[in-house]
C-alpha positions in Angstrom: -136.8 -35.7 19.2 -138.0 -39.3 19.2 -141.1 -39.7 19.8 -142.5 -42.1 22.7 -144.2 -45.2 22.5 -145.3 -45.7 26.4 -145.0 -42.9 28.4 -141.0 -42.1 28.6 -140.0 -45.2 26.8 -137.9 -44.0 23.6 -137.6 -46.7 20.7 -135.2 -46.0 17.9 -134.0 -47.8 14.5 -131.4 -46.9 12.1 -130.7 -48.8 9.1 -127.4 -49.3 7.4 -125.9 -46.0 9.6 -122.6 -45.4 10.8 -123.4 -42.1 13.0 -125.7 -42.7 15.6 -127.5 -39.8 17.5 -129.4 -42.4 20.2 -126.0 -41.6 22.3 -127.2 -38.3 23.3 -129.8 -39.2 25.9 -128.1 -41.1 27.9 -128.2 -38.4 30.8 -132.1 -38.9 30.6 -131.9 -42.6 30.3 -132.6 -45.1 33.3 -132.5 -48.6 31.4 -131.5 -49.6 28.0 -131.4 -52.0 25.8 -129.3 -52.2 22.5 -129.6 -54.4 19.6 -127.1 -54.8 16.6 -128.8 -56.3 13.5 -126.0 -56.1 11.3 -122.6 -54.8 11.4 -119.1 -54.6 13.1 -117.5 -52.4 15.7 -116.8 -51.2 19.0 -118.4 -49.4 21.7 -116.7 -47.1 24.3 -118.0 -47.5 27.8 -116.9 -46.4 31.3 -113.6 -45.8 29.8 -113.7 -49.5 28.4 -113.5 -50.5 24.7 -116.1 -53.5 23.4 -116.6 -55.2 20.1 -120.1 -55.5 18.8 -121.1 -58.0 15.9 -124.2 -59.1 14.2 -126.9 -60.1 16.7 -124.8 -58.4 19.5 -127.4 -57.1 22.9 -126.1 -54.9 25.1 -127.5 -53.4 28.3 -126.7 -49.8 29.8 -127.7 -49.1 33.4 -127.9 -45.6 35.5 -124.7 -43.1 34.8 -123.4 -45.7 32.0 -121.7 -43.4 29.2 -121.0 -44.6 25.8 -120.4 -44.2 22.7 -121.0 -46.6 19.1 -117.4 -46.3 16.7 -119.3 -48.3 13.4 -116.3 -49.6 11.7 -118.9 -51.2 8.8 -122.4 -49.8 8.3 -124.4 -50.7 11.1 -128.4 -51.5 11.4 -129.1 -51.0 15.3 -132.3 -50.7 17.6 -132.1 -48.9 20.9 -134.6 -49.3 23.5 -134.4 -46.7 26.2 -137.1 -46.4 29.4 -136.0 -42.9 30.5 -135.8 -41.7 34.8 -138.7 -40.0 34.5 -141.0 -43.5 33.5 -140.4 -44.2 37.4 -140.8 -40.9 39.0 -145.0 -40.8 39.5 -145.6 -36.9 39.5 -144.4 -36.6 35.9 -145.2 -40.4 34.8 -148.9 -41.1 33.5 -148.2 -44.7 34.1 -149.7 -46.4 37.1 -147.6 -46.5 40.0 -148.4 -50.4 40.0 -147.6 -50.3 36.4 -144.7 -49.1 36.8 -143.3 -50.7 39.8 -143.8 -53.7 37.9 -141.3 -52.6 34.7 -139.1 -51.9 37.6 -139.0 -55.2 38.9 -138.4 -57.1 35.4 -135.6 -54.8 35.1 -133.8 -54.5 38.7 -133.0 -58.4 38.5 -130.8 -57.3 35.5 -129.0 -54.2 37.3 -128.3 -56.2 40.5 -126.9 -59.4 38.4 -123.8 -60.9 39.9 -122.7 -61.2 36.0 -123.4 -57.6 35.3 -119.3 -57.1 34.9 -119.8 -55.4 31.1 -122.8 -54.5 29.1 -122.4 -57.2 26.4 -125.4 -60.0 27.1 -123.5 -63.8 27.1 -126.5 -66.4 26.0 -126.6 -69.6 27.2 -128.0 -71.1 24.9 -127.0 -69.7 21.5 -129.9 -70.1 20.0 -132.3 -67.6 22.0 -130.0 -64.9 19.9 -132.3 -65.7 17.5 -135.4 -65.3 19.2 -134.1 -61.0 19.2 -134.8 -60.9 16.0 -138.6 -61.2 15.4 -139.4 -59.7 18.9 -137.6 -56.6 17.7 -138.7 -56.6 14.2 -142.1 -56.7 15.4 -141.2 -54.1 17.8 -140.1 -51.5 15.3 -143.4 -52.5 12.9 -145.6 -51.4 15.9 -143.5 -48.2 16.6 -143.8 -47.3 12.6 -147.5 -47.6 12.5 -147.6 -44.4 14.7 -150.4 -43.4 15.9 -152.4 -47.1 15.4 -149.6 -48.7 17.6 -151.0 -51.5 19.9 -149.5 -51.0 23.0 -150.4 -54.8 24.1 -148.1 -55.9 21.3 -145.3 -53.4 22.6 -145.5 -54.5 26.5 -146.1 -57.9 25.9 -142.6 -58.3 23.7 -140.2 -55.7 25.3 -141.4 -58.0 28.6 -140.3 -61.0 27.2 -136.8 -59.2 26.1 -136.6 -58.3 29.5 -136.7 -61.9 30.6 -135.0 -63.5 27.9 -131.9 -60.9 28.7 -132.1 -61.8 33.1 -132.2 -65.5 32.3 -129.1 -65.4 30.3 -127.5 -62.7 32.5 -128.1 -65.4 35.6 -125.5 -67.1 34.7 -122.4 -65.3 34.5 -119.5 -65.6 37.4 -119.4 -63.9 40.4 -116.1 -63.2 40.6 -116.2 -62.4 44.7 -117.2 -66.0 45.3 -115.6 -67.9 42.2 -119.3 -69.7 41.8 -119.2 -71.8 38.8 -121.5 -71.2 36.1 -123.0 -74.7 36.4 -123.0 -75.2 40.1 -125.9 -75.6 42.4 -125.1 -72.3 45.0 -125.2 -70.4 41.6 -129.0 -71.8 40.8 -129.7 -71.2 44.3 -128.9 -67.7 43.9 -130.7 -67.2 40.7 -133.8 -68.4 42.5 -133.3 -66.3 45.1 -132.9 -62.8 43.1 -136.0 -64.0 40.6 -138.7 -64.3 43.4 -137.3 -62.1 46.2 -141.0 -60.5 46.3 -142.4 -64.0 47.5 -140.6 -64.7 50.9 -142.5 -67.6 51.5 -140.5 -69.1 48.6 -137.2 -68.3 50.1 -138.3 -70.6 53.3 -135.2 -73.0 54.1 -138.2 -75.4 53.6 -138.9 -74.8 50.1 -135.0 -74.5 48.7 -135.0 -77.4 50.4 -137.8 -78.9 48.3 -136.7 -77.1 45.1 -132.7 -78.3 45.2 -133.3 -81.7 46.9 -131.1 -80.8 49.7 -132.5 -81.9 52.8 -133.7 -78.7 55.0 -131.1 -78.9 58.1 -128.4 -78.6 55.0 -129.5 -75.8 53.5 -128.6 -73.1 55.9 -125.2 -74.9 56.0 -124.9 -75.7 52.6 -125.6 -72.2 51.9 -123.4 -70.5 54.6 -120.5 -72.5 53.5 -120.3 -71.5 50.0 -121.3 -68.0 50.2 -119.4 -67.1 53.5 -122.4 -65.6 55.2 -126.1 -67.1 56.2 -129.0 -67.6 53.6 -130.8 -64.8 56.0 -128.6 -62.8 55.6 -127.5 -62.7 52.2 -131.5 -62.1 51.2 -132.0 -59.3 53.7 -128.6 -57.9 51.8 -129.9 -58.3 48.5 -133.4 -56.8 49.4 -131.6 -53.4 50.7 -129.8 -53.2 47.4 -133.4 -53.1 46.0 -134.2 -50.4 48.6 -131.5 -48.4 47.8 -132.4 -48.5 43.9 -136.4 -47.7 44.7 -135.1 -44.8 46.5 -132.2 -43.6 44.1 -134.6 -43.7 40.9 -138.2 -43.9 42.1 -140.3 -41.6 43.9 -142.0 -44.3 45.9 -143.0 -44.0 49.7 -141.2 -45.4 52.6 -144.4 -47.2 53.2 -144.2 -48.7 49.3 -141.2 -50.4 49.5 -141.2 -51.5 53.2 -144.4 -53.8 51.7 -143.1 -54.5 48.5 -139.9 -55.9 50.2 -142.1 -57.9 52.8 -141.2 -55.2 55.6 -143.6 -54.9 58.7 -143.9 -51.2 57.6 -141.2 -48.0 57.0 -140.4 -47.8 60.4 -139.3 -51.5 60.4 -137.4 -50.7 57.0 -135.9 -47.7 58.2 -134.5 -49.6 61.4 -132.9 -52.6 58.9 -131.1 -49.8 56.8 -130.2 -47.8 59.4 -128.6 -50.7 60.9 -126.9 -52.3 58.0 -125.8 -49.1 56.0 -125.4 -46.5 58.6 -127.9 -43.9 57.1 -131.7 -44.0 57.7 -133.4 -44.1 54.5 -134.9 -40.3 54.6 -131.1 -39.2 55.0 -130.0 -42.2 52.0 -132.9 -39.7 50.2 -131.7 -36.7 51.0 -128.1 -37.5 49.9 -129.1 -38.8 46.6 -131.4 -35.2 45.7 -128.1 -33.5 46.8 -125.6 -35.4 44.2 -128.5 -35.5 41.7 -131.0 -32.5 41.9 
């Protein structure tokens, strides 16, 4: 069994392999993050078939299945935060700790790009930034006991980032946004500070994308087919639904988080726009997962 590096995080390197055991725990696995060094084949997820190549990242969420076919020998680094890093009566990590790995990571799971688990850079070159962050990575995990956790948080948070930015701008298909265009950026902005309403004020995209602020409601509407209002409150409740599906946060957590008046007020938004109240969203979700 691998052994941890922060509490339920699971880092593992093989070098020059072509069976891979890392496959295994994906039952146990919330979030991961793969890395090809070197090396050529496919993997098999969801029932889909994708190649992988030298300096190839690839991302697997909740109930993602997969498996690595090496078709040359293959040097590959798998970083895995497992369910139980979220879930605070069997995490050691601070709830505000945690919450805040959550965060970094939920802007990757609710991506509009997040179509297959293959990571598409914008810019070529920050590839090659992967390199050194995991090399220096993997030095910390083999120093085993004398591992400096600052080191370790400080550079799987900036792997984090480096992987939303790029993910940002892929398509959203349901819209046909272009990559380049400025509802797209406006989006972006929207899902990276969705925790700081009073960024999200018609005022200040106003201010940010030099539209003036009568337009932005109506620039936004017509582009998106629904209000700027709206499509936050949307995308907050598709947070909700994730803190409740793999955290054990309170009601009274995520109403504030979210910028809620308090769970009742939460609890009357998703009744209202998802048909279930939130302890009966809960309940569902023990049920199909126990």
């Amino acid at each position: 069994m691998p052994r941890t590096i922060i509490e339920n995080i699971v880092i593992q390197h093989y070098e020059e392999a072509s069976n891979f055991e890392f496959c295994q725990y994906t039952s146990i696995r919330f979030f991961e993050i793969v890395y090809f060094h070197s090396g050529t084949g496919t993997i098999r997820v969801n029932k889909k078939v994708v190649p992988y190549t030298p300096k190839s990242v690839f991302i697997f969420i909740p109930d993602d299945v997969y498996i690595v076919q090496a078709e040359s020998v293959t040097t590959v680094t798998t970083i895995k935060f497992l369910k139980n890093f979220f879930n605070n009566s069997l995490s050691k990590i601070p709830v505000t700790s945690a919450n805040d790995w959550f965060r970094k990571m939920e802007g990757i799971l609710h991506s509009n790009s997040f179509q297959l688990p293959v990571v598409k850079f914008k810019i070529e070159t920050e590839i090659d930034d992967f390199a050194p962050l995991i090399k220096m990575l993997i030095q910390e995990y083999q120093k085993k006991q004398s591992y400096d956790i600052i080191i370790i948080e400080n550079v799987l948070t900036i792997i984090l980032h480096l992987i939303a930015r790029n993910m940002e701008y892929g398509l959203n298909e349901k819209t046909n946004i272009s990559r380049n265009s400025k509802i797209q950026d406006i989006i972006n902005f929207i899902h990276s500070n969705i925790y700081e309403p009073y960024l999200l004020t018609s005022t200040h995209l106003a201010d940010v994308f030099n539209l003036s602020e009568n337009y932005v409601s109506q620039y936004f509407k017509k582009n998106m087919s629904m209000s700027l209002k709206k499509y936050i409150l949307n995308y907050k409740l598709k947070i909700v639904e994730t803190k409740l599906k793999y955290t054990d946060l309170s009601y009274s957590e995520i109403a504030l988080d979210l910028g809620f008046t308090d769970a009742s007020h939460l609890n009357k938004t998703f009744l209202t726009y998802k048909g279930i109240s939130i302890g009966d969203y809960k309940a569902q979700i023990t049920r199909n997962h126990p």
